[in-house]
C-alpha positions as CSV (number, residue, x, y, z in Angstrom):
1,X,-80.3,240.0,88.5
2,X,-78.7,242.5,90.7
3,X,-74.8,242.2,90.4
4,X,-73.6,245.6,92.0
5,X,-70.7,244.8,94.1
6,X,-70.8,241.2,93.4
7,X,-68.1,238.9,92.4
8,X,-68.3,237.2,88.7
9,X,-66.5,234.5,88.1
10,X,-65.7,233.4,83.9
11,X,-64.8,229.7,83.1
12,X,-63.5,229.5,79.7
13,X,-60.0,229.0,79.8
14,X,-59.3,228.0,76.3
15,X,-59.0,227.8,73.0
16,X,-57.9,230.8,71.7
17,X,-61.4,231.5,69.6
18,X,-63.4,230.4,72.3
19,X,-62.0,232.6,74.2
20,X,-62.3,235.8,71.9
21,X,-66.0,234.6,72.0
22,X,-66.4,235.2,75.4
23,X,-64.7,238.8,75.6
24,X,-68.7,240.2,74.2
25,X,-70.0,238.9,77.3
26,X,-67.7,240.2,79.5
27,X,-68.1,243.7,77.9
28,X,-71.0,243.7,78.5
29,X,-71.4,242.4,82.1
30,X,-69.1,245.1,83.0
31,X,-71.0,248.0,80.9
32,X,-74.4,247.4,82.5
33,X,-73.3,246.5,86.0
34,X,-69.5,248.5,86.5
35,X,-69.2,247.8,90.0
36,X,-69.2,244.2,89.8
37,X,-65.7,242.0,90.0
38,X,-65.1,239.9,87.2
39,X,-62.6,237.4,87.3
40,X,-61.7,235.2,84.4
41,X,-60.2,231.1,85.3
42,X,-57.7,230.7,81.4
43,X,-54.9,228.9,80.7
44,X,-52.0,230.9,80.8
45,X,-51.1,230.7,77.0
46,X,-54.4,232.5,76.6
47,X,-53.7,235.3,79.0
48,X,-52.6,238.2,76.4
49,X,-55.5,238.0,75.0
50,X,-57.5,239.8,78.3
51,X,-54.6,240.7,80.0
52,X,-54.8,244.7,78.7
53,X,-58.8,244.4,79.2
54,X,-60.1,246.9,81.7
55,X,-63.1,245.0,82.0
56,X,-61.6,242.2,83.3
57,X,-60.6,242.5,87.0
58,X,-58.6,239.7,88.4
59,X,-56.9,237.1,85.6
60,X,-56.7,233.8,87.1
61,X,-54.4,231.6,84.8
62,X,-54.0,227.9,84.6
63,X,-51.7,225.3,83.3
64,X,-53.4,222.0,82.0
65,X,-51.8,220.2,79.1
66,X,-54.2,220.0,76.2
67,X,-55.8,216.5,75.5
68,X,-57.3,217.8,72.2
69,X,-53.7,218.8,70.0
70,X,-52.7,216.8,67.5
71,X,-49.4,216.0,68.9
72,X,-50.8,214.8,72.2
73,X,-49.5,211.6,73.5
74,X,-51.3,209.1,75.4
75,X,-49.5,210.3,78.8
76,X,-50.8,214.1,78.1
77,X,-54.3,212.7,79.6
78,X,-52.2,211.7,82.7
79,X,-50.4,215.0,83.1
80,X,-53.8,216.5,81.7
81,X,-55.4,214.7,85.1
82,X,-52.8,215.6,87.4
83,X,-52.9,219.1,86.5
84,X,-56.2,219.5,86.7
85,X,-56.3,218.2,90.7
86,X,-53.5,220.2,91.7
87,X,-54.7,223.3,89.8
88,X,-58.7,222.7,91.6
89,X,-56.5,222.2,94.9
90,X,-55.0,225.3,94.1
91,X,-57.7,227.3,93.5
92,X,-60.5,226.1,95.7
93,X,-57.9,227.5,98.6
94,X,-57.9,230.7,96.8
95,X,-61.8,231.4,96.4
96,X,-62.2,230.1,100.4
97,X,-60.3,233.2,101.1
98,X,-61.9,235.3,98.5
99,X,-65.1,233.4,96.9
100,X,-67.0,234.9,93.9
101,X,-70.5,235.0,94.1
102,X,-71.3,233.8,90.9
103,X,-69.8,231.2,88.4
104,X,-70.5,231.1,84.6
105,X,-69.2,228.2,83.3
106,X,-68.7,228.9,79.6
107,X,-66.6,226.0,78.6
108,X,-68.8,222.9,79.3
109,X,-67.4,220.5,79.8
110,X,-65.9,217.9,82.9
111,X,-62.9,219.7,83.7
112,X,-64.6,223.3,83.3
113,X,-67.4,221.9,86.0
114,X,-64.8,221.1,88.3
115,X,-62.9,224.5,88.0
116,X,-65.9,225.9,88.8
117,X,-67.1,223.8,91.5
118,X,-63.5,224.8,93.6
119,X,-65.4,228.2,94.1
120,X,-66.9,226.7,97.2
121,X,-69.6,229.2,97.5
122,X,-71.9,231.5,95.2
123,X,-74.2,230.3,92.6
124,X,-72.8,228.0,89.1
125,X,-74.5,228.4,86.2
126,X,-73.8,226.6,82.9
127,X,-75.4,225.3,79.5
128,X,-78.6,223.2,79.4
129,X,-77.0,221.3,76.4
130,X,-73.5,220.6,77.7
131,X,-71.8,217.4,77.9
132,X,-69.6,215.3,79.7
133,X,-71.6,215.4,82.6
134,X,-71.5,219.3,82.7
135,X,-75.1,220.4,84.1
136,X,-74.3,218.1,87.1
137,X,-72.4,221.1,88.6
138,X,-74.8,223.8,88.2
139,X,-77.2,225.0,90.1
140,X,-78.4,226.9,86.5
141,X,-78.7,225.9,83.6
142,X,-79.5,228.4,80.1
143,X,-80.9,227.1,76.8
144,X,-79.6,229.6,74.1
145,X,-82.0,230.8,71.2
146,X,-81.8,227.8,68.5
147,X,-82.2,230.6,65.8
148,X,-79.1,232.1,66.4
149,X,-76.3,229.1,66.2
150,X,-73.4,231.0,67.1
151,X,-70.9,230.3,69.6
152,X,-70.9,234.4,70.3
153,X,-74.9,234.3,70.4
154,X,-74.6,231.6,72.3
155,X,-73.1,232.6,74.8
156,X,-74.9,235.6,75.1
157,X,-77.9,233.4,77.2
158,X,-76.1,234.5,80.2
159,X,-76.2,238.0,79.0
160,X,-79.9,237.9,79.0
161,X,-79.9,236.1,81.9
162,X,-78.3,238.7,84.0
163,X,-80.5,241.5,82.1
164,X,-77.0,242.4,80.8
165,X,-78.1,243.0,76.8
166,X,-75.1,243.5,74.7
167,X,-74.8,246.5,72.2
168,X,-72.0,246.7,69.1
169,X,-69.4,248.1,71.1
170,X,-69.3,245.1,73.8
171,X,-67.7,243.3,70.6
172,X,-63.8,244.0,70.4
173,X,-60.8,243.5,71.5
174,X,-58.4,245.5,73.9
175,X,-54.9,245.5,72.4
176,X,-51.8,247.5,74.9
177,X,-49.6,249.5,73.9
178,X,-46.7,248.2,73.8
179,X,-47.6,245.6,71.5
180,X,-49.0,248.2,69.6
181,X,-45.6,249.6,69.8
182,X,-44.2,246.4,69.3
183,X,-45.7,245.7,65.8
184,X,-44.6,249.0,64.9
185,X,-40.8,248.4,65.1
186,X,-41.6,245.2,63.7
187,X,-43.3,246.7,60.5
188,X,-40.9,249.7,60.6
189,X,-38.0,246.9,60.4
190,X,-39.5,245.0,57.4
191,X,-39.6,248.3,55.8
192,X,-43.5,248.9,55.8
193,X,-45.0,252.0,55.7
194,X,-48.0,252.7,56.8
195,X,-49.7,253.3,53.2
196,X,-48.8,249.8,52.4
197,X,-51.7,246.9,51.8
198,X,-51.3,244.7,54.5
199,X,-52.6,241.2,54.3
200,X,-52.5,238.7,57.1
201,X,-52.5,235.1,56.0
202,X,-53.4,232.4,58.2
203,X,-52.9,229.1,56.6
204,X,-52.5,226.7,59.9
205,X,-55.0,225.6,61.9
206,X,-54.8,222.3,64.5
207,X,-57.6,219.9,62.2
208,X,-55.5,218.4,59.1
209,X,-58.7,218.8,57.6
210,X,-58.9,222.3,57.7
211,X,-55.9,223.2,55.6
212,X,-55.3,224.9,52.5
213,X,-52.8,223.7,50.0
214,X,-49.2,224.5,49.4
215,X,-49.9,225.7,46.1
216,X,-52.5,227.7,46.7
217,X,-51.3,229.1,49.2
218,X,-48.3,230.3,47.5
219,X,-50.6,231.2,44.4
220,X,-52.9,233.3,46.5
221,X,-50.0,235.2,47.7
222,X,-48.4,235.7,44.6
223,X,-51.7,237.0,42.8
224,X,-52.1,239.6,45.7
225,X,-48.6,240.6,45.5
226,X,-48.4,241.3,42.1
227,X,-51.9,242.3,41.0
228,X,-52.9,244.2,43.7
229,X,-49.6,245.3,45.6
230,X,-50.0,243.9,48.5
231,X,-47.5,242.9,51.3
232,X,-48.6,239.6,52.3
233,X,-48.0,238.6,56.1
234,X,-47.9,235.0,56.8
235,X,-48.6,234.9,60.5
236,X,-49.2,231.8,63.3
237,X,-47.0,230.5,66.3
238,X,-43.7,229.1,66.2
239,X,-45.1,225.0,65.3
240,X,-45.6,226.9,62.2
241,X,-42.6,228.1,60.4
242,X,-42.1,224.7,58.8
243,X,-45.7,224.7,56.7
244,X,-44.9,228.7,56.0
245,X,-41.0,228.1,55.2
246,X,-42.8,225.3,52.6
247,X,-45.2,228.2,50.9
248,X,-42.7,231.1,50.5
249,X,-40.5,228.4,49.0
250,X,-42.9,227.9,46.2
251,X,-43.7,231.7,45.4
252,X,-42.0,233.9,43.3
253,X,-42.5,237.6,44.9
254,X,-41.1,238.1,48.4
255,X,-43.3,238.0,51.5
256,X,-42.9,238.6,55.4
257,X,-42.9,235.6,57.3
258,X,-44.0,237.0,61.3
259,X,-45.0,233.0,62.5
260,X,-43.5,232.8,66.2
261,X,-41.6,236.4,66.4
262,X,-44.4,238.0,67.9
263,X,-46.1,237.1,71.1
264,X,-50.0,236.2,71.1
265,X,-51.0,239.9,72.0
266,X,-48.7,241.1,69.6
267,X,-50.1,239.2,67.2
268,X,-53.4,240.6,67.6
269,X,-51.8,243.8,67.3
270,X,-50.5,242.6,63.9
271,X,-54.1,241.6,62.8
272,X,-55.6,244.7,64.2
273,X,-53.0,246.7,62.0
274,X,-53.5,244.5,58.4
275,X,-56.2,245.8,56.1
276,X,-57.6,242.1,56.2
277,X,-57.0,238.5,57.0
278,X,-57.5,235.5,54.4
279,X,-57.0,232.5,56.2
280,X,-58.3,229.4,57.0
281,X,-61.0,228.1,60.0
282,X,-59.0,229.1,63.7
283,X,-58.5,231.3,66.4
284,X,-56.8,234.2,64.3
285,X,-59.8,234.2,62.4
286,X,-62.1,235.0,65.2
287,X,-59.2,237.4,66.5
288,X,-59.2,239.2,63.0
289,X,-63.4,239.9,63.5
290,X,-63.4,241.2,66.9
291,X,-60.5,243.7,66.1
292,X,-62.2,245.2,63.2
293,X,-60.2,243.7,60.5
294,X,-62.2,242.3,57.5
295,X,-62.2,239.0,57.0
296,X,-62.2,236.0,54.3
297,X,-62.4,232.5,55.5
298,X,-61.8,229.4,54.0
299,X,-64.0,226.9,55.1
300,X,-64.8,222.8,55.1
301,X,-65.6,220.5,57.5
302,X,-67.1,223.0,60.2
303,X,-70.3,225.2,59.7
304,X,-69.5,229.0,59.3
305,X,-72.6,229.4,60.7
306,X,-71.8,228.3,64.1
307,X,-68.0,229.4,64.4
308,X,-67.9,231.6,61.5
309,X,-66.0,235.3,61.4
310,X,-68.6,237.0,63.6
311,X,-70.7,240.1,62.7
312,X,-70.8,242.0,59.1
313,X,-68.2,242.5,56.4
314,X,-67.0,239.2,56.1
315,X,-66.2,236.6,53.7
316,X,-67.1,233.1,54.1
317,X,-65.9,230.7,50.8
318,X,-67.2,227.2,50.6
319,X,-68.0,224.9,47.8
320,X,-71.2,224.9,48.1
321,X,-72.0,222.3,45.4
322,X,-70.4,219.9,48.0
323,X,-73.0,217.6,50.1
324,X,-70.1,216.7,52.8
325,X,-69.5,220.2,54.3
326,X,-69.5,220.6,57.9
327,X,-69.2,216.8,58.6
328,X,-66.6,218.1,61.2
329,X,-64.2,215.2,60.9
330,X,-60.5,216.0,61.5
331,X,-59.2,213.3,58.8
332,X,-60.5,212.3,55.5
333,X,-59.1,210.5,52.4
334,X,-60.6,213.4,50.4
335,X,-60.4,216.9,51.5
336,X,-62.2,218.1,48.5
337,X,-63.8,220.9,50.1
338,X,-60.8,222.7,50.4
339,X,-58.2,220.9,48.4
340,X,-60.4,222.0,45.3
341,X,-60.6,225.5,46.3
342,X,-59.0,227.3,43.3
343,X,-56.5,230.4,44.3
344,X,-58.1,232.5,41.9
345,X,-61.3,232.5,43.7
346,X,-60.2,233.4,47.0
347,X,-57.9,235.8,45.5
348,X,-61.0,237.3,43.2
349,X,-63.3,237.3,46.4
350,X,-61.0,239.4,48.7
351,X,-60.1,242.3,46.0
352,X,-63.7,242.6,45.7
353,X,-64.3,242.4,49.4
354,X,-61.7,245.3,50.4
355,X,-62.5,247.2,46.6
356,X,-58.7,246.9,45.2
């Protein structure tokens, strides 16, 4: 397909992995075909992650309340609803003016079809497997290659679609600097040098299910701390500090708490700057991949295989003697597949990983 001088328009405006997911595709839209526009519809929480991007033209935010948090309240499907009229009032005025000629609709779902739709002109394209009623919006739909499960493979069907094949360097993240800069003065502050080993721990995520314990948590830390010398970073947003405050309590060597003093491309800075992340299942994880950090992931009830750290030189720890993995529930009585997770493993498999 021909896309010199056209207009492309991306529909993915959350979560944050999904997101980072979509960047490849991007990359590689804008390699093969330079003089295209490509504009980008993401909630504006997500922003800093494109927003230094050269790739990506025009950044269209949004503002819907999420439906799918764990603190969401019966009303946040109201405000969710009201949002999302206003918001496809908003913008179908905006592409009337200035319409793309093209939609990929990424995201799949209701709302994402009707973002797309208020592009009143141009061509929508979208999954041949979404739900909620998704392929009615479309004009085109794309089945993705069943041998390759992952949400990044995935989406590359529309890269093959617009004879727009990816190569390694369409995977990566674009980090400013000045939050370069900004995780510099942070580090410098902590009294970090650059020498130091530099762990990023990620221990929230938004399923209950997907957690780590306390303990072993605080374990893990203290093993790479002593054994190893590492500084252990506990990173996340600001709705984390309580679960973080609860793990340095139980250690016994010091660590450096960065949850909610660093904004979200900051924070990618941070991971970009750490030797490697050990975390569990969420959107730092697929952050810490696409900005060449190395990886280990502790994972449950979702399939590594579909939304695992992307690409090579990562760690992926299950128990594997478990028959319940995957099941992808967000509560359970159990939580054996992470709950008996020993501290020494993970601890054993990232020395070995990064050869300390």
């Amino acid at each position: 397909m021909d896309l010199d001088g056209k207009r492309v328009l991306i529909v993915k405006p959350s979560s944050l992995g999904d997101v980072v997911h979509t960047v490849p595709l991007v990359h590689a839209i804008k390699r093969c075909r330079p003089d295209c526009v490509i504009g980008w519809i993401v909630q504006q929480s997500f922003r800093p992650v494109i927003q230094h991007d050269p790739a990506v033209d025009e950044i269209i935010p949004i503002s819907i309340p999420s439906t799918s948090e764990p603190a969401a309240s019966g009303s946040s499907w109201l405000a969710a609803l009201v949002a999302t009229i206003r918001t496809v009032r908003t913008l179908r005025t905006r592409f009337k003016a200035v319409p793309y000629d093209l939609a990929l609709d990424l995201h799949a779902s209701f709302r994402s079809g009707l973002l797309a739709l208020a592009n009143p002109s141009g061509r929508r394209i979208g999954f041949a497997d979404a739900k909620e009623l998704n392929t009615w919006f479309q004009h085109t739909t794309l089945s993705a290659d069943a041998k390759k499960p992952h949400a990044v493979d995935k989406n590359m069907a529309f890269a093959d679609f617009l004879g727009c094949p990816p190569k390694p360097e369409d995977y990566r993240l674009v980090t400013g600097r000045e939050a370069q800069q900004k995780v510099a003065e942070f580090l410098k502050a902590e009294g970090i040098n650059e020498s130091d080993r530099l762990v990023y721990a990620n221990p929230a995520a938004r399923w209950k299910t997907k957690l780590w314990t306390i303990h072993a948590w605080a374990e893990l830390a203290d093993l790479l701390t002593q054994r190893v010398g590492a500084l252990v970073i506990f990173g996340g947003g600001p709705g984390d500090r309580a679960l973080i405050r609860e793990i340095t309590g139980g250690m016994k060597q010091l660590s450096i708490p960065a949850a909610g003093r660093l904004a979200l491309d900051e924070a990618i800075a941070l991971i970009e700057r750490c030797g490697v992340y050990v975390g569990v299942d969420s959107g730092p994880m697929h952050v810490a991949a696409f900005a060449g950090t190395p990886v280990v992931a502790l994972f449950g009830p979702t399939d590594p295989a579909k939304v695992g750290p992307y690409g090579d030189g990562h760690r992926v720890i299950r128990l594997e003697e478990l028959d319940c993995l995957a099941c992808r529930k967000r509560s359970c009585l159990e939580r054996r597949c992470l709950e008996d997770l020993p501290a020494s493993r993970v601890f054993e498999e990232t020395v070995d990983l990064m050869g300390w």
